[in-house]
N, CA, C and O of each residue as an XYZ file, in Angstrom:
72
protein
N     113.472    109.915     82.209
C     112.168    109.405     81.683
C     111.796    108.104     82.425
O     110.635    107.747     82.629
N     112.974    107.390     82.834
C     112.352    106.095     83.572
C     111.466    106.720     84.793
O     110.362    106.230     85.030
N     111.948    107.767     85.533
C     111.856    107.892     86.822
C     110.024    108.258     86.933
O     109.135    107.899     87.705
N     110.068    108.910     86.048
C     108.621    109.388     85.730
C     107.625    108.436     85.418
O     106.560    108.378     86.033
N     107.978    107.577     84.347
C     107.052    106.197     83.951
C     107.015    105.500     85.430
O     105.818    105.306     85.640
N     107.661    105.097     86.399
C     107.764    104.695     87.564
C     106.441    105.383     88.154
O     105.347    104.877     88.406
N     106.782    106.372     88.257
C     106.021    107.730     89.112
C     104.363    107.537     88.542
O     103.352    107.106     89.097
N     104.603    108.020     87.316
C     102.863    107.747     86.427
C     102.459    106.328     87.028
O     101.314    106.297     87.479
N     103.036    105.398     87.097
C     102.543    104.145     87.101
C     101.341    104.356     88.426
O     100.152    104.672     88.445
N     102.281    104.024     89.391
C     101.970    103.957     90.981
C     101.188    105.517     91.219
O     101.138    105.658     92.441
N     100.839    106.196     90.841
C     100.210    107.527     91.081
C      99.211    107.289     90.664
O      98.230    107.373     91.404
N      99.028    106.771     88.877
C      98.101    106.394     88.298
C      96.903    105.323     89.320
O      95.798    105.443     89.849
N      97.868    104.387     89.169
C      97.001    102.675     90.027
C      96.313    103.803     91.696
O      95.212    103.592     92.205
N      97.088    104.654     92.089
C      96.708    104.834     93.456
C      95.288    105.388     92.989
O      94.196    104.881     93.246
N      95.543    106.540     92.247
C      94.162    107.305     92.131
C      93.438    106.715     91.797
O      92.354    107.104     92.231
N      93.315    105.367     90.825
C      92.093    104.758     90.418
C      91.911    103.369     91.704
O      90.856    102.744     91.807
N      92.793    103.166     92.334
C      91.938    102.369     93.473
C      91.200    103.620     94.361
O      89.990    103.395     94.356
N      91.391    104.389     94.831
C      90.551    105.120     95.206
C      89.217    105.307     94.814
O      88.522    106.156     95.372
């Protein structure tokens, strides 16, 4: 579960700076 909250984070932030 950490690895994923990691993952959501930085996936998340990427798609919305886009």
């Amino acid at each position: 579960m950490h690895r994923d909250s990691l993952r959501n984070n930085e996936g998340s932030r990427k798609y919305q700076v886009r």
